[in-house]
C-alpha positions in Angstrom: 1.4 20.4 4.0 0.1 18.9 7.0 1.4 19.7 10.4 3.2 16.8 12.0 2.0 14.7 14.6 3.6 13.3 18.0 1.6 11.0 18.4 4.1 7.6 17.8 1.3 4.8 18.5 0.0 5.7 15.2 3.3 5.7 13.2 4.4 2.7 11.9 8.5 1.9 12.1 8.6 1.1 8.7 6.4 1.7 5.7 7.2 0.6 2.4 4.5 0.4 -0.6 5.2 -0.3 -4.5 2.6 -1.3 -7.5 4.0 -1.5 -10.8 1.4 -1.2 -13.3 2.1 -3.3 -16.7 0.8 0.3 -18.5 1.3 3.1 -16.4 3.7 4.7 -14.2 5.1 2.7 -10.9 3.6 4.3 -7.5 6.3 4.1 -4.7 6.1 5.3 -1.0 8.4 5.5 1.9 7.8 6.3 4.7 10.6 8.0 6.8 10.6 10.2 10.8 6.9 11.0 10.0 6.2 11.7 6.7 5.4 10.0 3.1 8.3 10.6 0.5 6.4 9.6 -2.8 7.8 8.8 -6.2 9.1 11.5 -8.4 6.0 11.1 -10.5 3.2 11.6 -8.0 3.4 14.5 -7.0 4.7 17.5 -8.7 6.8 19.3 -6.4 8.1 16.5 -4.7 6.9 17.8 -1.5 6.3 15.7 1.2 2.8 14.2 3.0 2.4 14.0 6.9 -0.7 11.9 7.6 -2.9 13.0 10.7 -3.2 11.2 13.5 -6.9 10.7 12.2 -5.6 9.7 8.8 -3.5 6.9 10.3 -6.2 5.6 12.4 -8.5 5.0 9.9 -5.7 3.3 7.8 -5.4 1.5 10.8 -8.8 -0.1 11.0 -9.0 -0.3 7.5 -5.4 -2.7 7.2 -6.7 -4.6 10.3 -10.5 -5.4 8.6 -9.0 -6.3 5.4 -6.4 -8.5 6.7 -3.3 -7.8 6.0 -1.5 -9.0 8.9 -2.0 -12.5 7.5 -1.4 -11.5 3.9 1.3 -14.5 2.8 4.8 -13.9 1.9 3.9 -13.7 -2.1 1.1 -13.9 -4.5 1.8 -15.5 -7.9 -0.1 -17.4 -10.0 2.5 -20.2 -11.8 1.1 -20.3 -15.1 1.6 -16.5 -15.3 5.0 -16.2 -13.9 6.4 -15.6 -17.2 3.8 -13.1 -18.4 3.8 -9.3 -18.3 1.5 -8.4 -15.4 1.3 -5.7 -12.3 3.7 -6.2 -9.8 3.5 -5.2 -5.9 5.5 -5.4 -2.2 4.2 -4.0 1.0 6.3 -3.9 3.4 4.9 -2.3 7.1 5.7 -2.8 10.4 4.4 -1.8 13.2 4.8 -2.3 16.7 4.0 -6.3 16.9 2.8 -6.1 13.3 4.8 -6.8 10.7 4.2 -8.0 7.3 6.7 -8.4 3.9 4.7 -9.5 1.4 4.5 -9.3 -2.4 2.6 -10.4 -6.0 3.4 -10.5 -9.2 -0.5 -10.9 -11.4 -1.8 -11.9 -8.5 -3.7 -10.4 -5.3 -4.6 -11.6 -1.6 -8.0 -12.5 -1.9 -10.6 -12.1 0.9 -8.9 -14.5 3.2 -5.9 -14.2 2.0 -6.1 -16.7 -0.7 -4.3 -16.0 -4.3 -6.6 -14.7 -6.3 -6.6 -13.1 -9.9 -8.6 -10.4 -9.2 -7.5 -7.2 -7.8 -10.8 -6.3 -5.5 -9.5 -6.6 -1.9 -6.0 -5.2 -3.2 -8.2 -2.3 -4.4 -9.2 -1.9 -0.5 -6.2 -1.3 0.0 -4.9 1.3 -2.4 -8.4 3.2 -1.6 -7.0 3.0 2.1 -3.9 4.2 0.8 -5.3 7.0 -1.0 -7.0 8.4 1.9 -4.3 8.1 4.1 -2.0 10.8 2.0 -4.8 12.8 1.8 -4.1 12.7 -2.3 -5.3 10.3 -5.2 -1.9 9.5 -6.3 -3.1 5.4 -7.2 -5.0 4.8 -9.9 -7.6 2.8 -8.3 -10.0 2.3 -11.2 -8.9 -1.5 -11.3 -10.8 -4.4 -12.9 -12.1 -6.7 -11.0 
């Protein structure tokens, strides 16, 4: 485990991340006084993660190029409401940044626009990955 850092203008207040596969098991992360607690089926001791101040930098940069401040409120496409899909909610905030925002079959695209395919939710999930130090998403999506 990593050592904790002090540093607060890199932690967020809250941090909140699920993605419910339609195959597969659901990934789910909170975030609580400095550390990741995963999803029983992540890791397999349960232990906790404790990004570096590094780490959360580069998530940083990498949430702030991608967009996801402006991400809307939710992503669904009607005529697949009623279909069995992936599901997702990100919820972060973060100093003045805050953003609540979910999808059912159905991703922010580059602007923010709903999209079908997964590519720039993949960004994310890669920055994800990196940030707990551990591959714990699949992130071999379709595009």
């Amino acid at each position: 485990m990593k050592d904790k850092i002090d540093n607060s203008d890199v932690i967020p207040e809250i941090f909140e991340f699920s993605y419910v596969p339609f195959l597969g098991p659901s990934k789910l992360f909170r975030f609580e006084n400095g550390e990741f607690f995963p999803s029983h089926n992540i890791l397999e001791n349960n232990e906790k993660i404790v990004p570096t101040e590094k780490q959360w930098m580069r998530f940083w940069e990498k949430i702030d190029k991608l967009g996801v401040w402006e991400w809307s409120e939710h992503y669904i496409i009607p005529e697949y409401v009623y279909i069995d899909g992936d599901s997702w909610n990100l919820k972060i905030h973060f100093g003045d940044k805050k953003i609540d925002c979910s999808g059912s079959n159905a991703y922010p695209g580059k602007d923010g626009e709903i999209v079908e395919n997964k590519i720039t939710f993949r960004r994310l999930l890669l920055a994800l990955n990196k940030l707990i130090g551990v591959s714990t998403i699949d992130i071999r999506i379709e595009s």
